[in-house]
N, C-alpha and C positions, 0 to 999 in steps of 0.2 A: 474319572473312574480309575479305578487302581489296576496298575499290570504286573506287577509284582507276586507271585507266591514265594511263601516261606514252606521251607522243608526243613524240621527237627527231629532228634535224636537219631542221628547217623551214627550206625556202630561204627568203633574205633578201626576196624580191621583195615586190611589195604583195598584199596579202591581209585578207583583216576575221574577228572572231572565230566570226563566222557558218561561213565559210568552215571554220576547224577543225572546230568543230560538228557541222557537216555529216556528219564521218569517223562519230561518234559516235551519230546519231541514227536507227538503222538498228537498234542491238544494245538502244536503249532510252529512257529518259529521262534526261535529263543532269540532275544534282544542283547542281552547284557545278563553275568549273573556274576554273585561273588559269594563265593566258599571260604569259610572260616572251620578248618578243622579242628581247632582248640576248641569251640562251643560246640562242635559237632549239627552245626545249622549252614545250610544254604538259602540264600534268595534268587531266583531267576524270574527276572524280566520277561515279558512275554510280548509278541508284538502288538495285540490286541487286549484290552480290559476283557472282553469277552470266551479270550483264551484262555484265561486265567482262572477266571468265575469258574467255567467250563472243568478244569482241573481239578480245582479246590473240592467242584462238588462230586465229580466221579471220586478222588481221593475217598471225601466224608464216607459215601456210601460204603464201598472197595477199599480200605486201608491199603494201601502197596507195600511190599516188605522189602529191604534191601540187606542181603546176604543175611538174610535170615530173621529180621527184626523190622517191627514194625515202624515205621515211619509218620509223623502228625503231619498234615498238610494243608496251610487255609491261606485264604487271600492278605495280604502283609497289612497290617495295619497301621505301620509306621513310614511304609516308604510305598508313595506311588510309582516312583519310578527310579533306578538306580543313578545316580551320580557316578559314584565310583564303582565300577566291574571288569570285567575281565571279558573282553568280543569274545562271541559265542564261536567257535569255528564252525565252516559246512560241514553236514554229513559224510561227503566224499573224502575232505581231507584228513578227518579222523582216520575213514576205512583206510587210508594210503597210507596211514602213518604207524597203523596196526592195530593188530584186536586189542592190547594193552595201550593207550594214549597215554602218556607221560602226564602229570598234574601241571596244572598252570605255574606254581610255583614251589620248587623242590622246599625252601627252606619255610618256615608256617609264618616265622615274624613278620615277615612285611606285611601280608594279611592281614596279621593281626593290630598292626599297625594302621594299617588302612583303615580297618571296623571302628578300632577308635577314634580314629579321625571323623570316621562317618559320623558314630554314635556321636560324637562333639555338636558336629553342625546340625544332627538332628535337635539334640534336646534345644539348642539356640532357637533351631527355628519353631519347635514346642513352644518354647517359654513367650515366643514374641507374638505366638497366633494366642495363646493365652491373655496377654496381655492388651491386645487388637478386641479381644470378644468382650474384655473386663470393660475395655473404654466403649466398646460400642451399647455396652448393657448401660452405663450410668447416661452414655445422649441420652438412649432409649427412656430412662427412667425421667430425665430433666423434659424432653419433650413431651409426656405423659403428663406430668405434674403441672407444667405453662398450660399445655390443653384444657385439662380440668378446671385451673382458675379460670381460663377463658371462658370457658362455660359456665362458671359460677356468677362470675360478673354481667354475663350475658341475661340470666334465668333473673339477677337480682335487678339489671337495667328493665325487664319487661314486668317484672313484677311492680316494684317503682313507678310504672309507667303506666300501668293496671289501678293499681291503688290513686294514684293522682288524679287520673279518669273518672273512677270511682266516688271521690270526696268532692272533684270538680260538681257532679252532679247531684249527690247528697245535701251538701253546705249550699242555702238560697242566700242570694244578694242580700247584705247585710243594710237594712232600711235605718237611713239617721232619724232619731227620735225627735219627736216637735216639741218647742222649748215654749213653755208658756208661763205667764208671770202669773209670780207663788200667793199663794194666800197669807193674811198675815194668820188666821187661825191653824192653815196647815203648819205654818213655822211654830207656833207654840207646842202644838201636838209633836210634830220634831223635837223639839227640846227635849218636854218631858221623856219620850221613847229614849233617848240617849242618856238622861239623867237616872231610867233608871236600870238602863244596860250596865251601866257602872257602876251600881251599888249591888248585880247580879254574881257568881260566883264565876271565874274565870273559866271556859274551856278546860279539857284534859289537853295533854300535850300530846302531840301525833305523833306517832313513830317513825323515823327517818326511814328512807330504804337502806337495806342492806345488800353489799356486792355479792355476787354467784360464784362462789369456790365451791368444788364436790369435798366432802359429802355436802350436798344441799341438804337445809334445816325442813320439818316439815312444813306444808303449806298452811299459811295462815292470811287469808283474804284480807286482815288489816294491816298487814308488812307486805309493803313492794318490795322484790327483790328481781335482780336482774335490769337495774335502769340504767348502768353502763350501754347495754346495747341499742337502747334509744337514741337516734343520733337527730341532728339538727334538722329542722322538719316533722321530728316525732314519727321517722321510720325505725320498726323492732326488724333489726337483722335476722331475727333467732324464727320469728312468727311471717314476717315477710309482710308485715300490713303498714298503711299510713294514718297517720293521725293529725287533724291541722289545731285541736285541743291537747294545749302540753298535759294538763290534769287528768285528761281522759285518757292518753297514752301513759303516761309515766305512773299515775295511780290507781284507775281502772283497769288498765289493758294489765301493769305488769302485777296487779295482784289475782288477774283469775286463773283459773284453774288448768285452761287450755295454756295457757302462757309458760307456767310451771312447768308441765310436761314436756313440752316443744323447748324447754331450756335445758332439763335434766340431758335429753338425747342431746343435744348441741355443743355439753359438754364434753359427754362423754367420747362423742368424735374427737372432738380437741386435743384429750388427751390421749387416743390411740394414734393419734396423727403424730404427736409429738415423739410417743414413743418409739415408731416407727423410726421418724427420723434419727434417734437416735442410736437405734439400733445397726442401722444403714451405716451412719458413720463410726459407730465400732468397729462395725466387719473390713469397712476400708481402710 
């Protein structure tokens, strides 16, 4: 909590530090305070954060005037508590010493030399809590991002694991076939069937898959595309299913329809993700 108020725009006129004091010693016990009459601003320390609060907000309400002019007065934003001040003296000893108290220091430079000094160590220690939040936001972002994979690889280990379940009980035990000796009239019938597949017109040539770069081309059920993400085993990352038939994954699966869809979006994550990163490492 901050114990500090700031008090600005002190008119020029004559005045002793008692005189500020004065503002202060109603809400408590003054701690430390330090007067800079070249910017015509005091700070005084207060012994409690709640003294202070306390101050700032009768001030807001009640503006206080001094020799005639209004005064601004709110809890200091830059300094919790003073380093550098000037001991508060007791009431008694002002009364002793007169109704006019002499200022803390007749000449204004050392003051002002102080303030700068302050002002020095403050902005330092600005710059370094600055700097403290910056590294603590990029953990924050690297621990965010490990998590997420973690949980990617997680949802795709149970999925995996799902789907293998799955085709376990789908695919029945594969029965070897009874080998029986050929006919010689099935072998001729053979022959012929092949002599005359060859004198037949050759197949059209099938279309290769094509890779998934955006813009995706439109859908066309006899072009696979997206079979990079097929991987060994015949699992589609993009769709999250297994296949223990390579033709039925790679050419079924990746020319229908649902397939397509569930790529397009898969994409297009890809590259917000990337942009992202990029952007990230700009700003840093």
């Amino acid at each position: 909590m901050c114990k500090v108020v700031y008090l600005g725009q002190i008119p020029n006129s004559k005045y002793s530090d008692g005189d500020i004091l004065k503002l202060a010693e109603p809400y408590g016990r003054v701690r430390k305070y330090f007067l800079n009459r070249l910017k015509r601003e005091c700070f005084v320390e207060m012994e409690k954060a709640e003294e202070a609060e306390r101050m700032a907000e009768d001030c807001k309400e009640n503006p206080p005037k001094f020799n005639g002019k209004r005064l601004t007065v709110y809890v200091s934003r830059k300094y919790r508590q003073l380093k550098h001040g000037h001991q508060c003296p007791n009431r008694g000893k002002r009364e002793c010493s007169g109704s006019s108290p002499k200022p803390s220091r007749s000449p204004e430079e050392p003051a002002g030399k102080r303030s700068k000094e302050a002002e020095q160590e403050e902005l330092m220690e600005e710059q370094e809590e600055k700097q403290e939040e910056k590294q603590e936001e990029k953990q924050e972002e690297k621990q965010e991002e490990k998590q997420e994979e973690k949980r990617r690889e997680e949802e795709e280990k149970k999925e995996e694991k799902s789907c293998e379940d799955e085709t376990k009980e789908e695919t029945p035990a594969e029965k070897t076939p009874e080998v029986s000796d050929p006919d010689p009239e099935s072998c001729q019938e053979q022959v012929q069937q092949v002599t005359d597949t060859s004198t037949k017109a050759p197949p059209p040539a099938e279309v290769g898959p094509i890779t998934a770069t955006l813009p995706l081309p439109p859908h066309d059920p006899d072009t696979p595309i997206g079979v990079e993400h097929v991987k060994m085993g015949y699992y589609c990352r993009v769709c999250f299913l297994f296949y223990s038939n390579e033709e039925t994954a790679k050419k079924t699966h990746c020319s229908s329809r649902a397939h397509y869809d569930k790529l397009q979006k898969h994409l297009e994550k890809e590259q917000s993700k990337a942009e992202k990163k990029k952007g990230k490492k700009a700003a840093s």
